[in-house]
MARROKE-521006 format. One record per residue: residue number from 1; x negated, y negated, z negated of N, C-alpha, C in turn. Coordinates in nm, 3 decimals. Layout:
<sites>
<site><num>NUM</num><n_x>X</n_x><n_y>Y</n_y><n_z>Z</n_z><ca_x>X</ca_x><ca_y>Y</ca_y><ca_z>Z</ca_z><c_x>X</c_x><c_y>Y</c_y><c_z>Z</c_z></site>
...
</sites>
This chain:
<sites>
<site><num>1</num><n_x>-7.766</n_x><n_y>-14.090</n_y><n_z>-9.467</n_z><ca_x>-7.734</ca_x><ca_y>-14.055</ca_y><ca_z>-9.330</ca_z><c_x>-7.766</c_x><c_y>-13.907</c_y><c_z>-9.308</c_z></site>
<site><num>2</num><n_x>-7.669</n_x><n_y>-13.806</n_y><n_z>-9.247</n_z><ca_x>-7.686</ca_x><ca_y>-13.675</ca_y><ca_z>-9.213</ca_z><c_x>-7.753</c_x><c_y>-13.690</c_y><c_z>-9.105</c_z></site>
<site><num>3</num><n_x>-7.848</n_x><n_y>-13.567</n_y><n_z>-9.092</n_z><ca_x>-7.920</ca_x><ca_y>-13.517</ca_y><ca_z>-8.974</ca_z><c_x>-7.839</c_x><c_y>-13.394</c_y><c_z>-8.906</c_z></site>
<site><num>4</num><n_x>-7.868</n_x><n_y>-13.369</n_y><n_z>-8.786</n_z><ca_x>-7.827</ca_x><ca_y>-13.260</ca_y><ca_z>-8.734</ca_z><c_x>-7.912</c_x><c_y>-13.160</c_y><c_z>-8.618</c_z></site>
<site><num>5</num><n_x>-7.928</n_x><n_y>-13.073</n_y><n_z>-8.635</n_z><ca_x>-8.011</ca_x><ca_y>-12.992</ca_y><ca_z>-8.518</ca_z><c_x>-7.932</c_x><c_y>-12.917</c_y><c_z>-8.426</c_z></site>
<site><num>6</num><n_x>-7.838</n_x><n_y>-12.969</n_y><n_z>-8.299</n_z><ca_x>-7.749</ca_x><ca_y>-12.864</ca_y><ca_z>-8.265</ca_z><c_x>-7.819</c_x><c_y>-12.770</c_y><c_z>-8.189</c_z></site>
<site><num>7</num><n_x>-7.751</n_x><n_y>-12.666</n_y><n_z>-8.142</n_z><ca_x>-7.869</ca_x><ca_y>-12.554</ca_y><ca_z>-8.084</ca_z><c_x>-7.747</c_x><c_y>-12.458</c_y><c_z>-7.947</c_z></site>
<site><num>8</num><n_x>-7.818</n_x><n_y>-12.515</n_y><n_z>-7.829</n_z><ca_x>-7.694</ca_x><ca_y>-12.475</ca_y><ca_z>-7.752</ca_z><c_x>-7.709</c_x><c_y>-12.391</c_y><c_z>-7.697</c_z></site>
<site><num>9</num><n_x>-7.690</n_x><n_y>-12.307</n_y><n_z>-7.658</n_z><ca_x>-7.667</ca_x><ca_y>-12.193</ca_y><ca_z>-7.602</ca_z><c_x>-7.609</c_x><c_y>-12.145</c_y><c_z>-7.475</c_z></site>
<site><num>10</num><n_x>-7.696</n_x><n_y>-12.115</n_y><n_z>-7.351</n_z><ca_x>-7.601</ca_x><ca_y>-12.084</ca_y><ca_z>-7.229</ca_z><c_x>-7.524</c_x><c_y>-11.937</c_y><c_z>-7.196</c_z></site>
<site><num>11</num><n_x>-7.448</n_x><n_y>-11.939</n_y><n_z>-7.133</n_z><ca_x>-7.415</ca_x><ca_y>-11.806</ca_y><ca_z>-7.119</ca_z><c_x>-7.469</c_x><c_y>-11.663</c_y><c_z>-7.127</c_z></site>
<site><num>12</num><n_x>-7.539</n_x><n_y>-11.573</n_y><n_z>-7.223</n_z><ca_x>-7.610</ca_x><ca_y>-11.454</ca_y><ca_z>-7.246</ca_z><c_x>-7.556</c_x><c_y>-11.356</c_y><c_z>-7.133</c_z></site>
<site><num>13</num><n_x>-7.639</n_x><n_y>-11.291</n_y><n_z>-7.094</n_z><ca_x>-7.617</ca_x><ca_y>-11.209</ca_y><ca_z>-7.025</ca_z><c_x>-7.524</c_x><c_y>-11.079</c_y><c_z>-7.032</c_z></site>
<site><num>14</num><n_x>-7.538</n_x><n_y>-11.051</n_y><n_z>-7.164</n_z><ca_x>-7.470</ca_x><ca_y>-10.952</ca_y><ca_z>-7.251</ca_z><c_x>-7.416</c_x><c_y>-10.986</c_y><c_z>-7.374</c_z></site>
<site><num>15</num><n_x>-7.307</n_x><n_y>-11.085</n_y><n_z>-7.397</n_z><ca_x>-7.253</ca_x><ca_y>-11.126</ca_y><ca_z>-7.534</ca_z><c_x>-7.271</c_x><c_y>-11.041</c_y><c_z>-7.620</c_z></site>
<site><num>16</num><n_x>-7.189</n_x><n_y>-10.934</n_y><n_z>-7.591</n_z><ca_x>-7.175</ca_x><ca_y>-10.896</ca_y><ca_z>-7.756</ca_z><c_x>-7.331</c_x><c_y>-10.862</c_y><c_z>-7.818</c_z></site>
<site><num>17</num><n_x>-7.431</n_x><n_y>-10.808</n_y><n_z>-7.734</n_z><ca_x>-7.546</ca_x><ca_y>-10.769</ca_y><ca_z>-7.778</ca_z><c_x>-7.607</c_x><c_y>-10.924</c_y><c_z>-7.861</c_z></site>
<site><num>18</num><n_x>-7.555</n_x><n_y>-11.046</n_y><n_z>-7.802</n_z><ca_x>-7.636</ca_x><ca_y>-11.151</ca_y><ca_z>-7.860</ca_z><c_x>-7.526</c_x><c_y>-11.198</c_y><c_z>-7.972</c_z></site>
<site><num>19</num><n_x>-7.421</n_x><n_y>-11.169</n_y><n_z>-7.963</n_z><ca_x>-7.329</ca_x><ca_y>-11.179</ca_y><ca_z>-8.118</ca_z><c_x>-7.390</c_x><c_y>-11.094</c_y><c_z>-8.184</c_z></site>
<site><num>20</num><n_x>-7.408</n_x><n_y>-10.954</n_y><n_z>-8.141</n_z><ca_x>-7.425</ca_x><ca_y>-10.865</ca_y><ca_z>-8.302</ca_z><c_x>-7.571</c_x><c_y>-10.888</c_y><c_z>-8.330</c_z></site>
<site><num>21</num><n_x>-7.677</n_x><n_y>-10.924</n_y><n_z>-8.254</n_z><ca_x>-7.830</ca_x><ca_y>-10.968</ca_y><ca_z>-8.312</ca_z><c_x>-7.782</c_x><c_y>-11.147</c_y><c_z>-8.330</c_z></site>
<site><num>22</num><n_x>-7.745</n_x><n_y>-11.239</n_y><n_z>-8.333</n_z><ca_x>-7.705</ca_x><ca_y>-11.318</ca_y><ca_z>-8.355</ca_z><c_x>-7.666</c_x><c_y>-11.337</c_y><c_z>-8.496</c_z></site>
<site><num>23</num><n_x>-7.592</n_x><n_y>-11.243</n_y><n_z>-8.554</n_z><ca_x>-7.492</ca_x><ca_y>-11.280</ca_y><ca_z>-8.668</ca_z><c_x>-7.601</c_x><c_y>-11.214</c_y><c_z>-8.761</c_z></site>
<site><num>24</num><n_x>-7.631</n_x><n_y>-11.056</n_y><n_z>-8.715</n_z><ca_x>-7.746</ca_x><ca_y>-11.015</ca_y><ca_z>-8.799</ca_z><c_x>-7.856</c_x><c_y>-11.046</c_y><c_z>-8.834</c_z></site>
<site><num>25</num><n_x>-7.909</n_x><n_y>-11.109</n_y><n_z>-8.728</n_z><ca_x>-8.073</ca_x><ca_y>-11.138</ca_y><ca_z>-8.743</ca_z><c_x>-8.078</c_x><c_y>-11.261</c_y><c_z>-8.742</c_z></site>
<site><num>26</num><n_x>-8.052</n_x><n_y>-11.334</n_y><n_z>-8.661</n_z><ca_x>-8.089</ca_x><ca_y>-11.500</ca_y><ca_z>-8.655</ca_z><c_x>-8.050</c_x><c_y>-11.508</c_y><c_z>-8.748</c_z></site>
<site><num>27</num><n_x>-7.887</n_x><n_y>-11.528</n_y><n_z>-8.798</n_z><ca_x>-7.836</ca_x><ca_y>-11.643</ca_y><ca_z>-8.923</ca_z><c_x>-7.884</c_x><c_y>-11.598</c_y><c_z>-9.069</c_z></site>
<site><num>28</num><n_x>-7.945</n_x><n_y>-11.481</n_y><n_z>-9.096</n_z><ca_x>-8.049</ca_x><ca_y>-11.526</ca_y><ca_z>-9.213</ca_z><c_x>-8.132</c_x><c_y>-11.538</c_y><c_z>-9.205</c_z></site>
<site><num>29</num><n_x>-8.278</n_x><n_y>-11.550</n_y><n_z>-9.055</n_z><ca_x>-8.359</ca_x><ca_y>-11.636</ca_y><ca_z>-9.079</ca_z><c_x>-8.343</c_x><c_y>-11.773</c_y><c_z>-9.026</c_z></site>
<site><num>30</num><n_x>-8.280</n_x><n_y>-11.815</n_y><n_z>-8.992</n_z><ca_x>-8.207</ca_x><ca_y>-11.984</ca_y><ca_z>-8.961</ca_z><c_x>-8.147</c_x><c_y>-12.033</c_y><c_z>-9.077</c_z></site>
<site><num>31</num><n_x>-8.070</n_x><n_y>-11.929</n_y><n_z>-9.205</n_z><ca_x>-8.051</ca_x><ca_y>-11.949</ca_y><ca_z>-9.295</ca_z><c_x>-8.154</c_x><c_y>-11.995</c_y><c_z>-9.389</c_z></site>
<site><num>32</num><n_x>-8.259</n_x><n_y>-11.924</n_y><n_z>-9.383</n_z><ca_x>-8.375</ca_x><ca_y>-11.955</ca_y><ca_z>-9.475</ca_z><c_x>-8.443</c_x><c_y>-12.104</c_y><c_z>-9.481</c_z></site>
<site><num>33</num><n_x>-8.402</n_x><n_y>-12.153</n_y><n_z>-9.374</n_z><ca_x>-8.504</ca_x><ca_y>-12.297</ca_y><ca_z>-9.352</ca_z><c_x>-8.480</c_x><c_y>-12.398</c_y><c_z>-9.463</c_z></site>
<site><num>34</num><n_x>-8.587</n_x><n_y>-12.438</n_y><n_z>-9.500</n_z><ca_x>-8.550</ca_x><ca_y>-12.506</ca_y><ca_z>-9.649</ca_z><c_x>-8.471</c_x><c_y>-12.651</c_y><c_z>-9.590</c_z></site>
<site><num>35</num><n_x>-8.363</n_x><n_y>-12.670</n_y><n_z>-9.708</n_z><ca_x>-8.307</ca_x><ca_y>-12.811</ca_y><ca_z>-9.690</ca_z><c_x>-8.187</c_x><c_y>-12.801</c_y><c_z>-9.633</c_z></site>
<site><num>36</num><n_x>-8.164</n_x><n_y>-12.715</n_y><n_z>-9.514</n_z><ca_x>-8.005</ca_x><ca_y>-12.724</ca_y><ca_z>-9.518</ca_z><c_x>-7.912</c_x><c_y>-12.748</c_y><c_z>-9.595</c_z></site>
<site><num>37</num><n_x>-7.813</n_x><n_y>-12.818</n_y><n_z>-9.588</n_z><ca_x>-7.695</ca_x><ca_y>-12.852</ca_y><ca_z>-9.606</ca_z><c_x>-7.604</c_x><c_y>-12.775</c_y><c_z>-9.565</c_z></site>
<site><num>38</num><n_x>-7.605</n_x><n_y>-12.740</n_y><n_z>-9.465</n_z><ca_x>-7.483</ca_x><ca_y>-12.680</ca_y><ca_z>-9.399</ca_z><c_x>-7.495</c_x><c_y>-12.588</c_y><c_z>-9.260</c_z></site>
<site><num>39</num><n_x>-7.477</n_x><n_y>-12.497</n_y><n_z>-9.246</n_z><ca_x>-7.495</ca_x><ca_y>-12.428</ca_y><ca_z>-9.104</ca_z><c_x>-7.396</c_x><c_y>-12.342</c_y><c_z>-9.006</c_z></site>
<site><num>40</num><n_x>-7.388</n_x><n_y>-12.399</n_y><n_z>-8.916</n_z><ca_x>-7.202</ca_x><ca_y>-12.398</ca_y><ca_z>-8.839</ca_z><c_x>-7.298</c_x><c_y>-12.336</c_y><c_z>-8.699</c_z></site>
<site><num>41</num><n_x>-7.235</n_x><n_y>-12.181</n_y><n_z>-8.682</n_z><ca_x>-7.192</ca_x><ca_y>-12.146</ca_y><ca_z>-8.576</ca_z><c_x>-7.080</c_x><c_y>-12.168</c_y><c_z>-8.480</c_z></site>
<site><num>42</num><n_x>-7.056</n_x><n_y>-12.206</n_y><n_z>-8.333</n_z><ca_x>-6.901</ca_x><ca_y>-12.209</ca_y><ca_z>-8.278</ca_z><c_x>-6.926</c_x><c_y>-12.174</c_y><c_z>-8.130</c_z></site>
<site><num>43</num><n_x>-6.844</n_x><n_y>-12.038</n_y><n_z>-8.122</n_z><ca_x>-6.849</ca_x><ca_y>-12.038</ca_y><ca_z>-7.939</ca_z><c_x>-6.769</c_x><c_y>-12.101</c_y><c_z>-7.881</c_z></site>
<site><num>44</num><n_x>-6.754</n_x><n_y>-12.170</n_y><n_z>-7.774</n_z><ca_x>-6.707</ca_x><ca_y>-12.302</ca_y><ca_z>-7.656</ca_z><c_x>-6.633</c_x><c_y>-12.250</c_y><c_z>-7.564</c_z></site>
<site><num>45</num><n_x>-6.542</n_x><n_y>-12.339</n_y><n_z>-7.553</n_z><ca_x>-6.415</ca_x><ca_y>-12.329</ca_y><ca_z>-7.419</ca_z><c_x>-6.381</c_x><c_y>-12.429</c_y><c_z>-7.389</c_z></site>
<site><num>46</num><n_x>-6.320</n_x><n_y>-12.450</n_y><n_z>-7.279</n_z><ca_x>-6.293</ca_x><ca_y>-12.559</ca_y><ca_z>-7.232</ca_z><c_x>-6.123</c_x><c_y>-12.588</c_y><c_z>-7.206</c_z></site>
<site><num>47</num><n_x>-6.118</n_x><n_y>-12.701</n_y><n_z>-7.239</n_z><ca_x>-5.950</ca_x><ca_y>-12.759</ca_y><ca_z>-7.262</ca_z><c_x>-5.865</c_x><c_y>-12.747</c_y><c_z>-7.140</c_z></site>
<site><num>48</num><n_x>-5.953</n_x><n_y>-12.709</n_y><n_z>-7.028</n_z><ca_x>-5.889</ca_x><ca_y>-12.672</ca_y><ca_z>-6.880</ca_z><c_x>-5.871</c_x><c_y>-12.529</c_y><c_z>-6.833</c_z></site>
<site><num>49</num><n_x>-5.997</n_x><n_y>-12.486</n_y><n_z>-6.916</n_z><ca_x>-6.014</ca_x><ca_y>-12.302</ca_y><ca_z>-6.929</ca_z><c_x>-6.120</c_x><c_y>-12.283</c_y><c_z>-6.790</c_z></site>
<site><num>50</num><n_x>-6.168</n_x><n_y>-12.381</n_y><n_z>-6.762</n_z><ca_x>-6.264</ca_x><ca_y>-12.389</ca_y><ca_z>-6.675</ca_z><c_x>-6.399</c_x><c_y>-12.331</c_y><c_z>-6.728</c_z></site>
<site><num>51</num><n_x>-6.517</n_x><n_y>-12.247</n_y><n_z>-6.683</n_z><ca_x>-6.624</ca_x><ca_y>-12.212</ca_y><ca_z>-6.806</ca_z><c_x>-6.702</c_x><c_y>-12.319</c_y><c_z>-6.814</c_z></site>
<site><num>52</num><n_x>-6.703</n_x><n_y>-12.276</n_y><n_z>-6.939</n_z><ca_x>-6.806</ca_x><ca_y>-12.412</ca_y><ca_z>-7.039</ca_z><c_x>-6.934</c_x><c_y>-12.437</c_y><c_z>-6.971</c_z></site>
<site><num>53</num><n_x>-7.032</n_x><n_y>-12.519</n_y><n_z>-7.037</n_z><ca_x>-7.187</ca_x><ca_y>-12.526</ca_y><ca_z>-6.977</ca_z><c_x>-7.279</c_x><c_y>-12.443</c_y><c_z>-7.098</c_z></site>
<site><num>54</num><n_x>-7.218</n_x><n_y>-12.430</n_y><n_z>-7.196</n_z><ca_x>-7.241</ca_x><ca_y>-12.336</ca_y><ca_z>-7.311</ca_z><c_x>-7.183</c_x><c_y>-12.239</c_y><c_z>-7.385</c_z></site>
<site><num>55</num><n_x>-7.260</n_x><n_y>-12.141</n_y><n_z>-7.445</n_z><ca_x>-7.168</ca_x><ca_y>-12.016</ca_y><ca_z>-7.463</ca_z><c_x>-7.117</c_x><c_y>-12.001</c_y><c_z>-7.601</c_z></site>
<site><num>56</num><n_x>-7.213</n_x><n_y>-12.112</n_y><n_z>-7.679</n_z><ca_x>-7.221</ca_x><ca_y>-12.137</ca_y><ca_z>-7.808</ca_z><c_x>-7.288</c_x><c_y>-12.266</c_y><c_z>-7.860</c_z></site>
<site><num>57</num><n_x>-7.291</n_x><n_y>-12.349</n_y><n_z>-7.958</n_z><ca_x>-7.358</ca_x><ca_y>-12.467</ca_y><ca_z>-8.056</ca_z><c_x>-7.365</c_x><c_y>-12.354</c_y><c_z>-8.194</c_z></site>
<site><num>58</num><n_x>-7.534</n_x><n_y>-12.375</n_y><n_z>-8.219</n_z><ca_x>-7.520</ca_x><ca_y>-12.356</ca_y><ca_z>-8.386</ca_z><c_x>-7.560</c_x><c_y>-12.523</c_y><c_z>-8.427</c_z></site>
<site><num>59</num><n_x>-7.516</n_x><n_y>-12.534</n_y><n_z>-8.543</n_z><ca_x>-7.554</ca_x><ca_y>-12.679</ca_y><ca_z>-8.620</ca_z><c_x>-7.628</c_x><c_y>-12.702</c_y><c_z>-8.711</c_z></site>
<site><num>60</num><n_x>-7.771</n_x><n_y>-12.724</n_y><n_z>-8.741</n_z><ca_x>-7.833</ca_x><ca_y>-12.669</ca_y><ca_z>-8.873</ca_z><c_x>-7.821</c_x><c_y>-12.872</c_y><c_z>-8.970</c_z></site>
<site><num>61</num><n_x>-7.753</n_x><n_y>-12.871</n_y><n_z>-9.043</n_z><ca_x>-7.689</ca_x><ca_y>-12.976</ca_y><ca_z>-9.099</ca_z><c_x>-7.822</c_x><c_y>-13.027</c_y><c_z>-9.240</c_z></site>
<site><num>62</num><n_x>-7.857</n_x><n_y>-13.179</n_y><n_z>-9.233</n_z><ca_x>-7.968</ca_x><ca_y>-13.201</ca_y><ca_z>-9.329</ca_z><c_x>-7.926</c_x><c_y>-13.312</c_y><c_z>-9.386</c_z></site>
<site><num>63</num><n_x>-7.966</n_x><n_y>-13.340</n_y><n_z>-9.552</n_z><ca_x>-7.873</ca_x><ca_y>-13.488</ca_y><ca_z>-9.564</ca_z><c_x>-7.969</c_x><c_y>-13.584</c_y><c_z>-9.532</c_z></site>
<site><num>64</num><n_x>-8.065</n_x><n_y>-13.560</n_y><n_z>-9.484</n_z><ca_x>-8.173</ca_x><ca_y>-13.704</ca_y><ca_z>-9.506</ca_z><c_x>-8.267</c_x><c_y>-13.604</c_y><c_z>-9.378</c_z></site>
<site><num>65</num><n_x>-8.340</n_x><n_y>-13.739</n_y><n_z>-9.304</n_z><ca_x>-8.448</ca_x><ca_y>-13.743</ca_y><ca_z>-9.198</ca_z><c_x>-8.582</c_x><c_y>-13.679</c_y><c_z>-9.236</c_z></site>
<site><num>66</num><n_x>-8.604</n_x><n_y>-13.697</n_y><n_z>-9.392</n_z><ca_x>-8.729</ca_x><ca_y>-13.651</ca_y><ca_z>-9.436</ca_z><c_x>-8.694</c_x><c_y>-13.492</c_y><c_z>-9.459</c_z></site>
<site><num>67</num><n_x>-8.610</n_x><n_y>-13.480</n_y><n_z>-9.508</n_z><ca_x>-8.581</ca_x><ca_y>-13.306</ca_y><ca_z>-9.529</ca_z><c_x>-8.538</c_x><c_y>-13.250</c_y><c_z>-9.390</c_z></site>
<site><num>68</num><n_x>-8.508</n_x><n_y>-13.326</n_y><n_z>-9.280</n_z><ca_x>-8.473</ca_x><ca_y>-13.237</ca_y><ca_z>-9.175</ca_z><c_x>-8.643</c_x><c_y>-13.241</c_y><c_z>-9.135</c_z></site>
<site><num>69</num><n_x>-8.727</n_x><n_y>-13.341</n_y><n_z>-9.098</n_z><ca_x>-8.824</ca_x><ca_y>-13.322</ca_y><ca_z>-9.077</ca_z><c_x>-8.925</c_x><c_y>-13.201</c_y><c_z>-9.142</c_z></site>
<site><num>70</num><n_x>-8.896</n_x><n_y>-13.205</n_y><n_z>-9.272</n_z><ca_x>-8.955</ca_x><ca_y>-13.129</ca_y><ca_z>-9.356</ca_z><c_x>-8.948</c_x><c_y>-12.971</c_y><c_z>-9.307</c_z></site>
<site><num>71</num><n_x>-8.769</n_x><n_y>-12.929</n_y><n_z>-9.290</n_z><ca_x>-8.713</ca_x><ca_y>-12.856</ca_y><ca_z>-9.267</ca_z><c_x>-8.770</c_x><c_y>-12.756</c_y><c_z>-9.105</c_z></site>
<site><num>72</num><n_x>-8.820</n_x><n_y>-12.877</n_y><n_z>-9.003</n_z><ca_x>-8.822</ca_x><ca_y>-12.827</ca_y><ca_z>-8.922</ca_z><c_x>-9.001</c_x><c_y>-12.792</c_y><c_z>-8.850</c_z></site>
<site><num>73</num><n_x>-9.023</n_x><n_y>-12.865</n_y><n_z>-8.947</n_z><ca_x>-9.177</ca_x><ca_y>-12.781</ca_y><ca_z>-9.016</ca_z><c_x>-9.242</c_x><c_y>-12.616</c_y><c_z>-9.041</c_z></site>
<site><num>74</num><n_x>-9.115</n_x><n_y>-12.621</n_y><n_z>-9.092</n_z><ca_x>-9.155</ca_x><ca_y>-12.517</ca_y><ca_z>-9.228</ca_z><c_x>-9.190</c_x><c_y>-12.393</c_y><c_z>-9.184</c_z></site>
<site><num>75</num><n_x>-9.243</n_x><n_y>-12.274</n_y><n_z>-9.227</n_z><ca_x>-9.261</ca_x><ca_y>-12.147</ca_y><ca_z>-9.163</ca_z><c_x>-9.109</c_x><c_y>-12.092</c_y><c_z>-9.149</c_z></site>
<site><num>76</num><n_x>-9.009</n_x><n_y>-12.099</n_y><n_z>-9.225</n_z><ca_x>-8.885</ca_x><ca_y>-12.047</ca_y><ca_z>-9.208</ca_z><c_x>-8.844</c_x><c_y>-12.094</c_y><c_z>-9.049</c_z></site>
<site><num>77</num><n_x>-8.839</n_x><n_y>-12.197</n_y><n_z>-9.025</n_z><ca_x>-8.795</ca_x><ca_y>-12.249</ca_y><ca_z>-8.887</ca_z><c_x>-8.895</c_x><c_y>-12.213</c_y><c_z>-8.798</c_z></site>
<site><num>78</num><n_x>-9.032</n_x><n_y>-12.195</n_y><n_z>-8.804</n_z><ca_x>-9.082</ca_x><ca_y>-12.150</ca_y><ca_z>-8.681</ca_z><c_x>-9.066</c_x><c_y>-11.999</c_y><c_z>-8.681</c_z></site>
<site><num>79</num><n_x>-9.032</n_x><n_y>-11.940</n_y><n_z>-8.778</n_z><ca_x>-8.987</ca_x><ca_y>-11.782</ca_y><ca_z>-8.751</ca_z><c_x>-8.852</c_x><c_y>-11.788</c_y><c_z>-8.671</c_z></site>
<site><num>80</num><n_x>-8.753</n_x><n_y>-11.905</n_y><n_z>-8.732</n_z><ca_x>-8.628</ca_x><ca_y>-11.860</ca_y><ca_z>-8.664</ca_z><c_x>-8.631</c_x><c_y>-11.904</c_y><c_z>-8.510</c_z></site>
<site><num>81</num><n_x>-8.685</n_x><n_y>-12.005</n_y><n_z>-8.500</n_z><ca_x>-8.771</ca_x><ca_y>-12.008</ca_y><ca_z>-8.344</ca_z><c_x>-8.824</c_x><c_y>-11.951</c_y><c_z>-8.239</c_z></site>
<site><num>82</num><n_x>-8.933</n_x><n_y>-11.853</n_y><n_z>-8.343</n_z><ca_x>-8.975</ca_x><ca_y>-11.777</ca_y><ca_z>-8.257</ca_z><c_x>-8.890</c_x><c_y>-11.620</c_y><c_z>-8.198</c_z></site>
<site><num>83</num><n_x>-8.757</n_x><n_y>-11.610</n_y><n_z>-8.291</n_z><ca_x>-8.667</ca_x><ca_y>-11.547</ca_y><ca_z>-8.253</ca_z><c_x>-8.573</c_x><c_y>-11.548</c_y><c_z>-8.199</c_z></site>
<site><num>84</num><n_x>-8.544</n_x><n_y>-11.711</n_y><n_z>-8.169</n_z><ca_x>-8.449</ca_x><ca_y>-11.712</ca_y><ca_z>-8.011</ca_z><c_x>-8.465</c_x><c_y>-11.642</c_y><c_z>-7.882</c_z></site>
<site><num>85</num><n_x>-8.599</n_x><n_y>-11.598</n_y><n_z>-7.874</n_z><ca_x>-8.639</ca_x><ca_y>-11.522</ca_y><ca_z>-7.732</ca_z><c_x>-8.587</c_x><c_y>-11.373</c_y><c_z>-7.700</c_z></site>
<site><num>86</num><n_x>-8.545</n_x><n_y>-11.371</n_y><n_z>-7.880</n_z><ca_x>-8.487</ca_x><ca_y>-11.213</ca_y><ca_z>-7.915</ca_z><c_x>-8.355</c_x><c_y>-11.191</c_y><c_z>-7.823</c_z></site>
<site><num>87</num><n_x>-8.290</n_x><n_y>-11.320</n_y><n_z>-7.815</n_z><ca_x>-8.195</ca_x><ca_y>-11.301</ca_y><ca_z>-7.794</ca_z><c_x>-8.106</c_x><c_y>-11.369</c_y><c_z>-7.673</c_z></site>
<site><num>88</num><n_x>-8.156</n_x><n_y>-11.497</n_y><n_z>-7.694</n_z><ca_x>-8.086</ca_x><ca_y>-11.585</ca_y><ca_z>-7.625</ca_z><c_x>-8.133</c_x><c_y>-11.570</c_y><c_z>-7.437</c_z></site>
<site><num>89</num><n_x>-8.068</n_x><n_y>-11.486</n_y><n_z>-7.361</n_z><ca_x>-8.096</ca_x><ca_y>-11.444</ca_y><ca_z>-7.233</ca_z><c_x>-8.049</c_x><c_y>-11.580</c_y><c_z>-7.191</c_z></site>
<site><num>90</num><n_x>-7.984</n_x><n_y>-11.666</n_y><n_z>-7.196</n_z><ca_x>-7.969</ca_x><ca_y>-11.771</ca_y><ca_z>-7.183</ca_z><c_x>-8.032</c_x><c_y>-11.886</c_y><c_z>-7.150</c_z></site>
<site><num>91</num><n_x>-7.979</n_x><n_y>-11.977</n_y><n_z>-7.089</n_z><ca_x>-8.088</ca_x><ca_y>-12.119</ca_y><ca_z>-7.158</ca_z><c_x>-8.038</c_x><c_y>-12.147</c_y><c_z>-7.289</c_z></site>
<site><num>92</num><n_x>-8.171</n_x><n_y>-12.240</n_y><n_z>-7.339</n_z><ca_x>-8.129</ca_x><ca_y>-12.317</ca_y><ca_z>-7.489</ca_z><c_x>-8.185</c_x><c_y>-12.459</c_y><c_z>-7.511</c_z></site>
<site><num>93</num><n_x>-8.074</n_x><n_y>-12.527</n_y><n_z>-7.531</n_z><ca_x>-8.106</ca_x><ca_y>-12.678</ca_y><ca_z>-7.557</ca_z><c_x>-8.122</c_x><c_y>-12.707</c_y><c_z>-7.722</c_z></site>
<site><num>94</num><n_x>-8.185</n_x><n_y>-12.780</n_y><n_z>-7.721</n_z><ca_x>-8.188</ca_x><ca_y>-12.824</ca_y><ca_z>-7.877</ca_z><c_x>-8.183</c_x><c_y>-13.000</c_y><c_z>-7.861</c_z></site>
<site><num>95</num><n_x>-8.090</n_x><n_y>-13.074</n_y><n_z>-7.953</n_z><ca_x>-8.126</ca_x><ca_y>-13.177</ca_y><ca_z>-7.967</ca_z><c_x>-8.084</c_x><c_y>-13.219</c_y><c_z>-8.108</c_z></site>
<site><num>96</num><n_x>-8.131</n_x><n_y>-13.330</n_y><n_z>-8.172</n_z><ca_x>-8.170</ca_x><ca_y>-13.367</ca_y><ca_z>-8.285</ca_z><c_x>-8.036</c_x><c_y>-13.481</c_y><c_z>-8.297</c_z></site>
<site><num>97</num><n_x>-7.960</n_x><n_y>-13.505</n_y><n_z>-8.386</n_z><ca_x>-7.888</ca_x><ca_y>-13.579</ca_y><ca_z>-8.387</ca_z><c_x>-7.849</c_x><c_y>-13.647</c_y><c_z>-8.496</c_z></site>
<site><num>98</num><n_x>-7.845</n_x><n_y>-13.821</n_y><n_z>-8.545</n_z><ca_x>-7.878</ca_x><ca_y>-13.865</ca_y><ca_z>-8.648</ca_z><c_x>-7.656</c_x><c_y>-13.912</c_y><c_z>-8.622</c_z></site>
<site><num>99</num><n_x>-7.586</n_x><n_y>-13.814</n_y><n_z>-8.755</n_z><ca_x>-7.472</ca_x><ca_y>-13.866</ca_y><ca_z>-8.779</ca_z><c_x>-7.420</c_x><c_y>-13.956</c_y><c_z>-8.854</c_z></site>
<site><num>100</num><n_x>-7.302</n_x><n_y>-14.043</n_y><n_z>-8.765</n_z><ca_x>-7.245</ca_x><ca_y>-14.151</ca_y><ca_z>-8.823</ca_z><c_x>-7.094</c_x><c_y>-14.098</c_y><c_z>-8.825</c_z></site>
<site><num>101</num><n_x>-7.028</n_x><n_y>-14.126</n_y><n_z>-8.929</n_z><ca_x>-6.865</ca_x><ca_y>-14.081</ca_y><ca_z>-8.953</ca_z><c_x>-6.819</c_x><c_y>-14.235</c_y><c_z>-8.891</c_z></site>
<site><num>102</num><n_x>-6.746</n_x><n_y>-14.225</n_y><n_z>-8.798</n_z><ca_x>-6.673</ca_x><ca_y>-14.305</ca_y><ca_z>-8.757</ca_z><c_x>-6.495</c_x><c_y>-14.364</c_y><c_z>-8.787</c_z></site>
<site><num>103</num><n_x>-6.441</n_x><n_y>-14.257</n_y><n_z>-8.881</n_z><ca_x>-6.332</ca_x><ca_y>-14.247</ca_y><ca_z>-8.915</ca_z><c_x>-6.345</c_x><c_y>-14.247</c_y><c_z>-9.078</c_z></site>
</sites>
């Protein structure tokens, strides 16, 4: 069973400043966290073009509960943690999500 950490993101005050410290700085220390599988950035719109409730989801992807646990332990993740404040003028939700393929 995949784990998932999505990581949401509200509207920044100043995009591009939180894209270009975003792409530079966060995603290689968010990269570093041991155990990933997989790690998916995506900024959000809405199918009406109405604005979103978020400005962005990152996805930090784990194949197993013990390595996401492990994962979200680790000094790599409390660094990349402690660098959301860098950036994210925003609010930020985090929730933990245990995936099932339905198709």
């Amino acid at each position: 069973m995949t784990y998932r950490v999505a990581v949401c993101y509200g509207r920044p005050t100043d995009p591009e400043v939180f894209d270009k410290y975003y792409n530079e700085i966060h995603v290689p220390l968010a990269s570093a966290v041991p155990g990933l599988s997989d790690f998916t950035f995506s900024k959000c719109s809405t199918l009406d073009g109405s604005d979103p409730v978020f400005y962005a989801v990152a996805n930090l992807v784990f194949p197993d509960l013990e390595t996401m646990q492990s994962g979200l332990k680790s000094p790599e993740m409390g660094a990349a943690g402690k660098d959301v404040a860098n950036f994210a003028t925003g609010t930020v939700d985090m929730y933990v999500q245990e995936v099932v393929s339905v198709l």
